[in-house]
TORSE-960497 format. One line per 8 residues: number of its first residue (from 0); their letters; for each residue x, z, y of C-alpha. Coordinates in nm, 3 decimals, decimal comma. Layout:
<nodes>
NUM) A) X Z Y  ...
</nodes>
This chain:
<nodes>
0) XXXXXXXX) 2,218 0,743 -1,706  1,952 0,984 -1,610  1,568 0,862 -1,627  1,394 0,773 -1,289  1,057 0,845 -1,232  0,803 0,679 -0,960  0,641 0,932 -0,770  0,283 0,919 -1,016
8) XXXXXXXX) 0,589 0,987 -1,324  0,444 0,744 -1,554  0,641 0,509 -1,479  1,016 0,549 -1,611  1,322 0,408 -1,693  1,734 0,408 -1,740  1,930 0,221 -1,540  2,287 0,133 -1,680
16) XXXXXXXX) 2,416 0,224 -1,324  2,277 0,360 -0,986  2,440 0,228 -0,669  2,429 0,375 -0,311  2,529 0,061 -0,072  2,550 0,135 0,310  2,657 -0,192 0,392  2,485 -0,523 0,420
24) XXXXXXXX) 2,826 -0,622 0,240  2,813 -0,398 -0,027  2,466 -0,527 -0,110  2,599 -0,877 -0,091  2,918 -0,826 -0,346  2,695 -0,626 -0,577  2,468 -0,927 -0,613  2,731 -1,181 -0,603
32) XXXXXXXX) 2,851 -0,964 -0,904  2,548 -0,951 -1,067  2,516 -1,334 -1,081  2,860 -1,378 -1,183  2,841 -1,140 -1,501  2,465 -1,212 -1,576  2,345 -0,886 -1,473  2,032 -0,735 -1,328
40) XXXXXXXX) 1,961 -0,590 -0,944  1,643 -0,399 -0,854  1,597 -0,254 -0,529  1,375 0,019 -0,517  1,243 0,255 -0,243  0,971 0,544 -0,258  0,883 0,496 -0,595  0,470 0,472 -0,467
48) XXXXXXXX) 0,451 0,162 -0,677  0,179 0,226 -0,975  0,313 -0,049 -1,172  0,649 -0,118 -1,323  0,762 -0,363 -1,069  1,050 -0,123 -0,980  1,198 -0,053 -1,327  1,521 -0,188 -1,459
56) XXXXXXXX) 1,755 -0,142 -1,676  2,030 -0,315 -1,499  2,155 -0,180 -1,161  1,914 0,030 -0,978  2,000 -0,001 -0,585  1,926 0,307 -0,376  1,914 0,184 -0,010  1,866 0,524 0,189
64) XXXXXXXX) 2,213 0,474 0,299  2,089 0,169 0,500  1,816 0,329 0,723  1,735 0,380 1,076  1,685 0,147 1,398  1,888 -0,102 1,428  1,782 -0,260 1,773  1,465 -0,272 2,024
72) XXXXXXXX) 1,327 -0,510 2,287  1,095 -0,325 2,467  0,965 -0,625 2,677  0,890 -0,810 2,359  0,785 -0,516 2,217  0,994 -0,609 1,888  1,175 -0,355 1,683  1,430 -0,370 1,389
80) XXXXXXXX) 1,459 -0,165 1,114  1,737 -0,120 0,807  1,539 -0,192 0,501  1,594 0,149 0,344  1,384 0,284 0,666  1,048 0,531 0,534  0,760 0,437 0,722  0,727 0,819 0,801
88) XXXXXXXX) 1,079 0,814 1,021  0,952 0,526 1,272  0,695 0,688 1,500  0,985 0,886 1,610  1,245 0,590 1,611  0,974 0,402 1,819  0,878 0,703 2,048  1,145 0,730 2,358
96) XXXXXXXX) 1,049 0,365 2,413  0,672 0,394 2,395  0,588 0,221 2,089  0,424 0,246 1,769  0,325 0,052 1,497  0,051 -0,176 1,504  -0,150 -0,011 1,173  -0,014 0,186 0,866
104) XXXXXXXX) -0,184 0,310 0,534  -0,291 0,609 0,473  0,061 0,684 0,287  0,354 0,629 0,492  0,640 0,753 0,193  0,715 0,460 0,121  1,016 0,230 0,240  0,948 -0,050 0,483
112) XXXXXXXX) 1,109 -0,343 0,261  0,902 -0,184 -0,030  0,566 -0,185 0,174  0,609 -0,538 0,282  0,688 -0,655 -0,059  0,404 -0,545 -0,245  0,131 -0,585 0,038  0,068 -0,220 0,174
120) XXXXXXXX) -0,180 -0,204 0,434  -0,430 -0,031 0,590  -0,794 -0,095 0,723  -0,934 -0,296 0,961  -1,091 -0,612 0,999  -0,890 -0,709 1,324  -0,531 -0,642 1,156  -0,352 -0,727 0,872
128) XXXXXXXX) -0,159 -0,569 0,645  0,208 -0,425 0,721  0,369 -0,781 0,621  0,216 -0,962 0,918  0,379 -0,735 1,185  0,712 -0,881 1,039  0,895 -1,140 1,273  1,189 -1,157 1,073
136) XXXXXXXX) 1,406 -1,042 0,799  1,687 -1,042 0,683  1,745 -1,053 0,235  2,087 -1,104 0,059  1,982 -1,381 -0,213  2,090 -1,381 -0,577  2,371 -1,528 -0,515  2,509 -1,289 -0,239
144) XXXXXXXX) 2,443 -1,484 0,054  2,286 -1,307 0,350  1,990 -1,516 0,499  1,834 -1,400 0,814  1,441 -1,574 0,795  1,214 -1,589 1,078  0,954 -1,852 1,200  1,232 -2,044 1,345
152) XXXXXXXX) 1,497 -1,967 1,111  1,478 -2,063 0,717  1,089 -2,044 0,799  1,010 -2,183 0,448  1,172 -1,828 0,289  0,987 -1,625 0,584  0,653 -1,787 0,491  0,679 -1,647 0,150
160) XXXXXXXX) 0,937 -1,382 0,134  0,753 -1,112 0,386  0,545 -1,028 0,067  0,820 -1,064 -0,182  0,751 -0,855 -0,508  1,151 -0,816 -0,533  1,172 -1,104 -0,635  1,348 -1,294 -0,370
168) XXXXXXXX) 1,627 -1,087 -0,274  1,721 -0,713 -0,119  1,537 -0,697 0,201  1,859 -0,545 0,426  1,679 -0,512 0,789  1,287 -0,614 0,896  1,191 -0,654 1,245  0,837 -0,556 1,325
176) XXXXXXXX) 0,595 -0,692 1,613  0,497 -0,322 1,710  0,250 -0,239 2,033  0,232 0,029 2,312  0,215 0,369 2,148  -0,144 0,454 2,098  -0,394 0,772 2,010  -0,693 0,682 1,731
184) XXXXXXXX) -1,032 0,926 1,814  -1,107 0,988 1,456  -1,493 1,039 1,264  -1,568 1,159 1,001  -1,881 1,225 0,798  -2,092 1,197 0,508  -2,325 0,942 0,515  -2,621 0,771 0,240
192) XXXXXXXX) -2,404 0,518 0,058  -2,697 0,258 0,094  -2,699 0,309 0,489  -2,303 0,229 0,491  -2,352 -0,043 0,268  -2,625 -0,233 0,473  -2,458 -0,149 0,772  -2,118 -0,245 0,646
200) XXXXXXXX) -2,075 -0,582 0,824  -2,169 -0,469 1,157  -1,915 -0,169 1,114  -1,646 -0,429 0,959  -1,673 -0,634 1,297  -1,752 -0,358 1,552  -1,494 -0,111 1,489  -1,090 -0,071 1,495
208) XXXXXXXX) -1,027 0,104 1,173  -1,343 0,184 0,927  -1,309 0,316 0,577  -1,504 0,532 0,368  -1,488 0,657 0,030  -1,735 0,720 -0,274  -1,743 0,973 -0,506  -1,904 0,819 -0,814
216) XXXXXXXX) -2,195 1,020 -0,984  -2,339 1,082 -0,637  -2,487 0,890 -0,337  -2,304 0,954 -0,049  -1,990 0,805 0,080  -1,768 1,027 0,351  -1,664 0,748 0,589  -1,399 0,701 0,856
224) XXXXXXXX) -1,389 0,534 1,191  -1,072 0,542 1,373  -1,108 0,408 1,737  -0,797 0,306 1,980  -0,736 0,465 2,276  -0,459 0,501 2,510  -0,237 0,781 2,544  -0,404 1,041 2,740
232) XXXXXXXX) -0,765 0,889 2,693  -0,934 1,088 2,429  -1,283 1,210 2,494  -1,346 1,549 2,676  -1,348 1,854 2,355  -1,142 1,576 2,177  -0,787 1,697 2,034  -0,578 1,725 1,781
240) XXXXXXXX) -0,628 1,949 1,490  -0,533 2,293 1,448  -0,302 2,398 1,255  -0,541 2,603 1,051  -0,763 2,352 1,026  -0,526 2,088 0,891  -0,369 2,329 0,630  -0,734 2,428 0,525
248) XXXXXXXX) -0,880 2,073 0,521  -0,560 1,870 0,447  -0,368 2,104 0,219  -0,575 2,342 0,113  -0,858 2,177 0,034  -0,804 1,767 -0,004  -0,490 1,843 -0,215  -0,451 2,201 -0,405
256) XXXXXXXX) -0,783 2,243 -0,469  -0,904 1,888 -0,519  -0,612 1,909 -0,790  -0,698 2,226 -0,964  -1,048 2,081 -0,946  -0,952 1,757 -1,139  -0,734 1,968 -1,394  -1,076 2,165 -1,440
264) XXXXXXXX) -1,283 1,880 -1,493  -1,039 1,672 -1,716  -1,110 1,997 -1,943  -1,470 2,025 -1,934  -1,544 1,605 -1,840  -1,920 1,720 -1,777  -1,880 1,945 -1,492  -1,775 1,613 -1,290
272) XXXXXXXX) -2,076 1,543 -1,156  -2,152 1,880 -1,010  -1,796 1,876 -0,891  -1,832 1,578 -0,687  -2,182 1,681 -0,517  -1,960 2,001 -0,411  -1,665 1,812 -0,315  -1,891 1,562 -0,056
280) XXXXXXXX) -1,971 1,889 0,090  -1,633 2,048 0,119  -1,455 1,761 0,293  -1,520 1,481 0,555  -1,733 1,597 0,846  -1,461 1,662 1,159  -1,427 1,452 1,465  -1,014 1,508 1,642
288) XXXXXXXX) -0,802 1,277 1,794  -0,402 1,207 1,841  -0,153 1,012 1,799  -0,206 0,705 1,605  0,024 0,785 1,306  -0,078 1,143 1,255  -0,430 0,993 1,175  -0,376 0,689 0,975
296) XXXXXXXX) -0,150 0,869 0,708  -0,220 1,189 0,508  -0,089 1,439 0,311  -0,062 1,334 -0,102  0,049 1,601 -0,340  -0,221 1,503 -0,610  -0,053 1,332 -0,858  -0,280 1,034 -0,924
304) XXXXXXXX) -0,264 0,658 -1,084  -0,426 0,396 -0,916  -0,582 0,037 -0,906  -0,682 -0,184 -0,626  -0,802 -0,536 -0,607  -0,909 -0,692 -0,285  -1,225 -0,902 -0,312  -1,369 -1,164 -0,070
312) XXXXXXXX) -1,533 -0,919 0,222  -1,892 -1,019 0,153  -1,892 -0,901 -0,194  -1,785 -0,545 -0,189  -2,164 -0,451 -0,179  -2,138 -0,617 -0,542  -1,806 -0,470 -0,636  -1,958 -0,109 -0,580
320) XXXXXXXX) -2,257 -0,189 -0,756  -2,136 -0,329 -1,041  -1,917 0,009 -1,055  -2,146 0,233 -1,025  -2,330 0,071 -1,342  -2,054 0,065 -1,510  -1,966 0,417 -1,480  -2,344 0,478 -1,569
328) XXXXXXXX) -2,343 0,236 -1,905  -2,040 0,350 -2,037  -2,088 0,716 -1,953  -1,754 0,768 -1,784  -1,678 1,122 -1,625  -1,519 0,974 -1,297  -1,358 1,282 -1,090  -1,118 1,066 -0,802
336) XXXXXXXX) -1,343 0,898 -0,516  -1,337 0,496 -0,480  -1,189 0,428 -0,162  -1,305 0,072 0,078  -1,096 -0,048 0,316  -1,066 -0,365 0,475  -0,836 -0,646 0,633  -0,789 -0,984 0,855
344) XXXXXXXX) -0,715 -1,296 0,686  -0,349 -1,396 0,692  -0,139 -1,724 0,566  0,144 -1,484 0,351  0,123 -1,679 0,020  0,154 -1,362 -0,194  -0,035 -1,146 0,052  -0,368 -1,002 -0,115
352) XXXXXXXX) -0,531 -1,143 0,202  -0,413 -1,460 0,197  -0,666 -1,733 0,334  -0,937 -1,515 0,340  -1,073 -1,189 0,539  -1,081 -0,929 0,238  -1,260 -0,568 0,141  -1,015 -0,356 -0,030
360) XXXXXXXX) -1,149 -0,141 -0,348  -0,944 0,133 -0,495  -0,998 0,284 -0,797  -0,814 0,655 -0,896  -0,754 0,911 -1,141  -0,570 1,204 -1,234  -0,211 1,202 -1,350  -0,352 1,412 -1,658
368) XXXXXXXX) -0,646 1,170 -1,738  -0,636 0,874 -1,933  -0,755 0,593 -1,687  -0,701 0,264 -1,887  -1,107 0,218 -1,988  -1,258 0,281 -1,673  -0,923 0,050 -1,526  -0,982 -0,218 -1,817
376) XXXXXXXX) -1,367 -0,218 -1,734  -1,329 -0,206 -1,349  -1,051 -0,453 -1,371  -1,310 -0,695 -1,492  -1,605 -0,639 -1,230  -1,307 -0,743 -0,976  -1,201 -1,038 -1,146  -1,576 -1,148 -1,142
384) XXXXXXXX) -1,572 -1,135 -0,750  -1,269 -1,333 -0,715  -1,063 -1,029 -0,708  -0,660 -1,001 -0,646  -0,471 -0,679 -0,785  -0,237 -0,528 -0,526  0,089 -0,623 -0,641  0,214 -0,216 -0,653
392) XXXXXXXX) -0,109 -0,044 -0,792  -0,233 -0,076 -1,140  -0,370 -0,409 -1,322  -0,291 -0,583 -1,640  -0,305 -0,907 -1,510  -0,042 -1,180 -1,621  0,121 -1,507 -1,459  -0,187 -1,782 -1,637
400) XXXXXXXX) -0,420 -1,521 -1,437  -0,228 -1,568 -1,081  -0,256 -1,958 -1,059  -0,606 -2,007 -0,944  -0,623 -1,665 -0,719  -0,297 -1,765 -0,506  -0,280 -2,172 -0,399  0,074 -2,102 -0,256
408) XXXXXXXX) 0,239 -2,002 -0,586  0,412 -2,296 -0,697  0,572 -2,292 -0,330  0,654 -1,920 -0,397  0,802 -2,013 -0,782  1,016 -2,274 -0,590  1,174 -2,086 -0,319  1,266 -1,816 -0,607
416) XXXXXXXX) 1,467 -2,062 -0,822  1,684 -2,161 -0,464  1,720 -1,772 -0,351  1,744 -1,636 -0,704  1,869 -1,938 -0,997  1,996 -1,689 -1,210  1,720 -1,424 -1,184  1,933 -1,130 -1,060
424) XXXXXXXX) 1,620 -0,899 -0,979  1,399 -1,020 -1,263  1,270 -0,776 -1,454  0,962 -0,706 -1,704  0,716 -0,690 -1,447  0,849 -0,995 -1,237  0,842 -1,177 -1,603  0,509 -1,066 -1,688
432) XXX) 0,342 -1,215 -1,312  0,575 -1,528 -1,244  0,510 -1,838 -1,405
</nodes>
């Protein structure tokens, strides 16, 4: 078989077969089979995962033949979607009935059953991540069976399975709590990194969606504040941006030559810093508004790897510090920014939120660097603030290291061995992180 790729292409591997379902049955017999011969079954979707928790070298299902809306109730404002569905396709599923999507991150490539079972999510302290929209879902288990899980129904499989890791089953349909359709009034601008940072817990609380980003080797952070509105309410001047203006600041410059940039510094590492004082100046200092999806995700054609852990809310001050000093000690030559982000508690028992309100630190760098010191050392200034790796980005964690971070585990372990007894979607990664 050929090699597949994720979409960073360091992650790779052979599957001994490639199947297409685009039936709920077909998914069903091909696991059934799977159990019965003592075979393997991995879903997988966008390929945006970092790690290798898509690789196999069993069966490889493709579900892009199982995609689209499947039902609405408008009053209940509830919407269902095949699981092969990208998150880039529903604003204009949603749209002739006036809804949206209650937050998204700011990549929407990947597939809705793969965003939900690693954790995606976006930023703000008032939401949660992608999983807890989810009011039900439907998986075919290991051994075939098709189990629809809600609240009501199987609600000890829907407490754990909404963030998953592929390890429960093939998530065949997901219906989503969305809201009325809704336009963000984005802001953006450089500001002192210590002024965000001691204002960072009023801005947390006060505001819909804040972010901001850091470019190490430099002092300011660019940050973002996203603000709900309804359709038709933006400020007066307020609008959507030009189509210049987008392929200048969102093509031009945030991708092509941010990229040629990073090739050009991976060559001469000590032109970084300079780099980065330029690049603060380039980017980040626009105020627009419109729709809500056309500001929470952006354009990515920089090929990048990427770690992220998500650290009790109160110590992200800490994190960043602790970075930053890093970087300094070691005398790394750090090009990508570190992006912040935030989200609300939730009670998921492999959600990165889980049981506690968390700040979101992402660490990135170029396809063409080698990340794995700064990773190894940043990896360990997380762990020292209580930190949890998302479950799709980078991390070299391993199952001993997941027992005290998640106290819903062993309920997790025991729901796999009813859904899954002969490990059908096991694989290396799922090996390495389950007890």
């Amino acid at each position: 078989m050929s090699e597949w790729r994720n979409w960073a292409g360091d992650q790779r591997c052979r599957p001994a077969a490639v199947s297409r379902p685009s039936t709920v049955a077909e998914v069903s017999a091909l696991a059934a089979a799977a159990a019965a011969s003592g075979g393997t079954l991995k879903a997988v979707g966008a390929g945006h995962s970092f790690t290798d928790i898509a690789l196999t070298n069993g069966t490889q299902l493709k579900l892009d033949g199982i995609s689209g809306l499947l039902s609405v109730d408008r009053e209940a404002k509830l919407a269902t979607l095949a699981g092969g569905t990208r998150l880039h396709e529903v604003p204009a599923l949603l749209a002739p009935y006036g809804l949206a999507m209650e937050n998204l991150g700011d990549i929407d490539r990947q597939s809705i059953s793969g965003a939900i079972s690693t954790g995606t999510h976006g930023t703000g302290l008032k939401f949660g991540g992608i999983a807890t929209q989810v009011r039900a879902l439907t998986l075919v288990t290991g051994t075939g069976e098709v189990l629809h899980c809600s609240a009501v129904e199987n609600a000890d499989v829907f407490a754990v399975a909404r963030v998953g890791l592929g390890a429960l089953g093939i998530i065949t349909s997901v219906t989503l709590q969305c809201v009325d359709a809704f336009m963000l009034h984005a802001v953006e601008q450089p500001e002192p990194l210590v002024s965000v940072l001691e204002s960072l817990p009023g801005r947390w609380g006060a505001g819909d969606h804040f972010e901001f980003y850091w470019f190490p080797h430099t002092q300011t952070a660019l940050t973002k504040a996203n603000t709900r509105l309804a359709p038709g309410s933006l400020p007066p001047g307020v609008g959507p941006l030009s189509t210049a203006r987008h392929v200048v600041d969102d093509v031009l410059v945030s991708n092509k030559l941010f990229s040629t940039l990073c090739t050009v510094s991976g060559k001469v590492p000590a032109a970084i810093p300079a780099i980065n004082r330029t690049a603060v100046k380039l980017t980040g200092n626009r105020e627009f508004g419109d729709a809500s999806h056309k500001v929470f995700a952006t354009e990515r054609t920089t090929r990048f790897r990427e770690m992220e852990y998500a650290v009790p809310l109160e110590e992200v001050p800490a994190v960043l510090g602790g970075l930053e000093a890093m970087i300094e000690r070691r005398g790394l030559q750090i090009s990508f920014p570190v992006e912040v982000r935030c989200a609300a508690a939730d009670n998921i028992a492999l959600s990165t939120a889980s049981g506690r309100e968390s700040g979101y630190i992402a660490v990135h760098q170029h396809i063409k660097s080698n990340p794995f010191e700064y990773f190894r050392a940043a990896e360990e200034i997380f762990r020292a603030h209580g930190g949890r790796p998302h479950w799709g980005k980078w991390h070299f964690l391993q199952s001993k290291d997941f027992e005290g971070l998640y106290p819903d585990l062993e309920k997790f372990c025991k729901v796999r061995d009813v859904l899954d007894p002969k490990r059908v979607f096991s694989n290396a990664y799922l090996d390495r992180v389950l007890p």
